[in-house]
N, C-alpha and C positions, 0 to 999 in steps of 0.2 A: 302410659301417660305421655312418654316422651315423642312417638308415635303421633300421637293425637295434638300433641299442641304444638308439632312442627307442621301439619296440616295448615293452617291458617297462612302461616309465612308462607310454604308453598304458591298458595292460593294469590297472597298477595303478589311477590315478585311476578307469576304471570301474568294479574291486572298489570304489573308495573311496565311489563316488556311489552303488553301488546298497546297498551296506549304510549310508549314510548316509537314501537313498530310504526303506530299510525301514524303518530305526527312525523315520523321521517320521509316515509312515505308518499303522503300529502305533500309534504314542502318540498321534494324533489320534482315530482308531478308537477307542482305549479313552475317551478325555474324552467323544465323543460318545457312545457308548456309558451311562456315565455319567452323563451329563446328563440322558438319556433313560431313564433307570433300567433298560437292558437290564441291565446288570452292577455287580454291588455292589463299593459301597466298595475293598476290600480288592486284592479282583480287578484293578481297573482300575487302580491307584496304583501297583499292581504293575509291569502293564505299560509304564505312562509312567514309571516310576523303570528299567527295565532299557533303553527305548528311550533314555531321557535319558544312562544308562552308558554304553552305545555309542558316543553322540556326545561325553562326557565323555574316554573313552579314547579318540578318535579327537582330541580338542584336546589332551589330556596327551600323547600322543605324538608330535602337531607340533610340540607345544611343546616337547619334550625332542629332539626332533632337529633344530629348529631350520631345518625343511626352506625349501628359495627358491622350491621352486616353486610359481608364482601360481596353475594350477588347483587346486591341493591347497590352500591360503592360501582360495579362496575357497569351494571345498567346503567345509572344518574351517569357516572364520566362519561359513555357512548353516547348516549341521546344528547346530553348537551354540548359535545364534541361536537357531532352530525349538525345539529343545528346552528352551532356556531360557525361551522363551513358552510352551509345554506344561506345563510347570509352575509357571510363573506361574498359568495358568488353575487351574490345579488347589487352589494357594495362595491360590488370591482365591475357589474358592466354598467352600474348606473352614474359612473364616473367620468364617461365622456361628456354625459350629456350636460350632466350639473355641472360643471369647471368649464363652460364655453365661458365663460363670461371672464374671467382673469387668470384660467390656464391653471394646469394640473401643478404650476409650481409654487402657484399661490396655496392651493387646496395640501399639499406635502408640508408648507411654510407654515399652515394653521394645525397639523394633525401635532406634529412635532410642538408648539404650542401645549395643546391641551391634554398633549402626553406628557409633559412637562411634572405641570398640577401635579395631574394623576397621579407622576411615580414619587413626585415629593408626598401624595397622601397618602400613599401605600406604604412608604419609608414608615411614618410616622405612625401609622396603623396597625405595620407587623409584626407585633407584639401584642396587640389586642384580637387582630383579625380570626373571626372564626368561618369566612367564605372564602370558598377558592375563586380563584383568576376565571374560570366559566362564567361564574354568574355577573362580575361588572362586568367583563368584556361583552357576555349577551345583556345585560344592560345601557353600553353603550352601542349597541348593535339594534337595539330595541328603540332607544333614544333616537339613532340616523333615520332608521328607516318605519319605524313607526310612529313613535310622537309626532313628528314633522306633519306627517301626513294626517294623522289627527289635527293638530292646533291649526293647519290648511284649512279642512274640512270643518271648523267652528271659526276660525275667523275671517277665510276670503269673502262667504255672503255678506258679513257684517261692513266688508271693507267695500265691496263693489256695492252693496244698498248705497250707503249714506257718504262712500270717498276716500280717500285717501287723504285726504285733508281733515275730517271728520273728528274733532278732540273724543266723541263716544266710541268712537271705532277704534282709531288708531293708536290713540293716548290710556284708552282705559278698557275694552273688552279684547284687545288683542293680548297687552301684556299679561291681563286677569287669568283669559281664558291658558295661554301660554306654562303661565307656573301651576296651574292647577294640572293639564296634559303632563307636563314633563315629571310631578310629582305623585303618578302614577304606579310605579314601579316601585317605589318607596310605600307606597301607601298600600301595594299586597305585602309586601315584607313585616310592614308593622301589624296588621291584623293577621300575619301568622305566629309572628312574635308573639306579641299580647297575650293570644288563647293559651300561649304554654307558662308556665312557671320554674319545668326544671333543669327548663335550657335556652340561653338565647344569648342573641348578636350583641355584639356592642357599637353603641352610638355612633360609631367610629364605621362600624361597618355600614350603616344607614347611612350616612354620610357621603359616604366613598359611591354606594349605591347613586345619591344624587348627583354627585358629580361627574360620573358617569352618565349616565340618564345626559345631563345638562350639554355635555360635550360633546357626544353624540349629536345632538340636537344641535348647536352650534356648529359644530361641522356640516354639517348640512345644510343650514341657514347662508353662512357665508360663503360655501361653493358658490349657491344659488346668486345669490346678490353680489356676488366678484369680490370678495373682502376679505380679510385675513390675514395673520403675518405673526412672525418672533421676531420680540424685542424684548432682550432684558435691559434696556435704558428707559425705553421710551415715560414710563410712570414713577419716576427713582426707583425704589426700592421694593415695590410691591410689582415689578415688571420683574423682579429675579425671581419670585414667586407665582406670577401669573404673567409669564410672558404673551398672553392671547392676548390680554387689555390694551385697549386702544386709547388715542388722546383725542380730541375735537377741542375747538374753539367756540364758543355759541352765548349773545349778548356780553360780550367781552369779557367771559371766563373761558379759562383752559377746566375741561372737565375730562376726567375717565372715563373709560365706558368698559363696563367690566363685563358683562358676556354672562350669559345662560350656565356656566358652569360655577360660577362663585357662587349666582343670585339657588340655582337648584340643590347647592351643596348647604348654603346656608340654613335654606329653609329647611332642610333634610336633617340639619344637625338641631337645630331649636326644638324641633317636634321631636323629634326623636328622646332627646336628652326630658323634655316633661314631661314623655312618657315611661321612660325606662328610671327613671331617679325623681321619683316625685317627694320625696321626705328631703332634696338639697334647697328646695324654696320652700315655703307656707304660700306663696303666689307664683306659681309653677309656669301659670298660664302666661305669665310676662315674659319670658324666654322667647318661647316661637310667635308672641303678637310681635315682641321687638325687631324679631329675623324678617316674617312677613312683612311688617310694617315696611321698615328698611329696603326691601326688595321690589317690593312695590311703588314706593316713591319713587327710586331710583330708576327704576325700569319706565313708569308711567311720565313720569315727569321728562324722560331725554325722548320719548317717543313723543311727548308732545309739542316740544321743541324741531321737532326734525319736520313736524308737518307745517310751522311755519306762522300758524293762526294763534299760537298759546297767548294768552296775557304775558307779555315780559316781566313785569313785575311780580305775578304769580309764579314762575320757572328761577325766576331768581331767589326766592326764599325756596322754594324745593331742593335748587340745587347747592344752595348754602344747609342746606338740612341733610343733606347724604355726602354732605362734605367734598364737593367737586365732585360727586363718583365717587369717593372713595369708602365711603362707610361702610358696604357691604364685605368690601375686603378686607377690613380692620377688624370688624365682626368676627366674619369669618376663621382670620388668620389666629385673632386672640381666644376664639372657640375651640377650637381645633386643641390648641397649646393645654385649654385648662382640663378640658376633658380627657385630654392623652394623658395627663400627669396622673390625673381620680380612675383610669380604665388600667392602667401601666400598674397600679398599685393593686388593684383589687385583682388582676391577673398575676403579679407576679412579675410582669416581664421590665424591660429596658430597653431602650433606643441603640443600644452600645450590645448587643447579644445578637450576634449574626443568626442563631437560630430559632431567634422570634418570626426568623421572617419565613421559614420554611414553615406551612401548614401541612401536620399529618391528619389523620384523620380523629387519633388519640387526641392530641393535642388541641383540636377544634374540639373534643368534645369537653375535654377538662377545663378550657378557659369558657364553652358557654355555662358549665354548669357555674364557676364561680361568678360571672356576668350576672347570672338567673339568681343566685343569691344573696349578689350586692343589688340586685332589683327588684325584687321581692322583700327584702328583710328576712331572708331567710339563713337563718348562719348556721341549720343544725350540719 
């Protein structure tokens, strides 16, 4: 019998290594390819962003099921290793071109930024965390160079049809279309979530997911348009926390502008949190309308302002309802805080335990099964 039901594994880690073979395969092809000008732009990024998915959802689903076995352990590391070089490559030549506009020292000024975040949500995560450093960094790797190019591809027709001045274009199908693209990533993680019950992420790691996603995306965005910078003054206190946020003046408010990485982590965490702990509200769904909502105002309403045409009077109760800018981050910052305290308890861990932050592979699996049973109701 032992014979016979080691067949199977077998059988799988093969399927495992030759669709892992493929997509490395394919995404080197296309760089070279690339580099050599057989295949434009477009084309090639393409392909190493679908190669790099493969090996993304092949570490999101180790990582959700928290599998022991070492050939699978050290497949999932290679492939998403390889891929995370794949597009690193791709990230370092597509660098001169996107930073003509305010120079590579702007674009260093903005990474350092939104690295910032990051490692303050990793800090505070590393005790819940049950994903390794692969799958955000190919998540913010996913976010530079494939989102971008997605929310490109839905919302330039819409801008060049109707204008760049456009309140339907500019004000409300770019930013719509924008958080729905960046919250992609997040949105395979939760439907692989969901189908299990005896293992899974915490809110926290969804979270970190969007952030990811959003900063990536951000990085990219302000290469392109010459913008970007650290400042932990510039916003009092919420610039030592999110030093990418920027300040503008507009109808004689000072307002924030807080960036694709707060607005995608937000949303990341509301939804997540009404999916994973639905017995903490009896109105569960007000959580992520709230985050949305929030994100959306803030995002729609400074994009409408920037095109010039808004009602002022209508931008000026918007932007008194997201609190200068700042609402999302207050959101955010006090989200963050309550759920670390309810995920830090149900795991076990502390903020003060240096080795919460080292993930084994033991230990990813023990805190998602107690995750899956503070999410489930399951306490056998």
């Amino acid at each position: 019998m032992g014979a016979l039901s080691a067949r199977p594994a077998v059988s799988n880690d093969r399927t495992l290594a030759i669709i892992a073979g493929a997509s490395i395969v394919v995404s080197v092809a296309a760089v070279l390819a690339r580099l050599l000008g057989v295949l434009p732009e477009g084309p090639s990024t393409l392909i190493v962003i679908v190669g790099a998915a493969i090996a993304l959802k092949i570490a999101l689903s180790y990582a959700a099921k928290a599998a022991s076995d070492a050939s699978r352990a050290r497949v999932m590391n290679l492939v998403s290793t390889v891929a995370l070089a794949i597009s690193g490559v791709i990230v370092l030549a597509s660098l001169p071109r996107i930073t003509k506009m305010a120079g590579m020292h702007v674009f260093v000024l903005d990474l350092c930024a939104q690295l910032w975040t990051l490692g303050i949500l990793w800090l505070v995560a590393g005790p819940v965390r049950t994903m390794n450093w692969r799958v955000f960094v190919g998540t913010g790797m996913t976010g530079f160079l494939g989102l971008t190019a997605i929310a490109r591809l839905v919302g330039v027709p819409a801008i060049e049809r109707m204008g760049a001045t456009s309140i339907v274009a500019a004000a409300l199908w770019v930013p719509i279309t924008e958080e729905i693209v960046k919250m992609l990533p997040v949105m395979l993680v939760l439907v692989l979530a969901m189908r299990r019950t005896s293992a899974r992420p915490s809110a926290l790691d969804v979270t970190m997911l969007g952030a990811w996603a959003g900063a990536g995306f951000a990085l990219f965005e302000s290469a392109t348009l010459g913008r970007g910078g650290f400042s932990l003054t510039t916003n009092a206190a919420f610039s030592l926390v999110i030093p990418s946020e920027g300040r503008g003046v507009a109808l004689g408010m000072t307002i924030a502008q807080t960036g694709h990485l707060v607005h995608t982590a937000l949303i990341a965490l509301g939804v997540s949190f009404a999916l994973f702990y639905p017995r903490h509200f009896a109105r569960r769904w007000i959580v992520p309308a709230v985050a949305i909502a929030a994100v959306l105002v803030e995002h729609c309403s400074q994009n409408a302002i920037i095109t010039g045409v808004a009602n002022p009077a209508l931008m000026k109760v918007a932007t008194l309802l997201t609190g200068f800018g700042r609402l999302t981050s207050i959101l955010l910052i006090g989200g963050v805080a309550y759920v670390a305290r309810m995920e830090w308890r149900i795991v076990g861990g502390s903020f003060a335990s240096a080795a919460s932050l080292k993930l084994t592979s033991a230990e990813a699996s023990r805190r998602s099964v107690l995750l899956a049973n503070a999410q489930t109701g399951d306490v056998s």
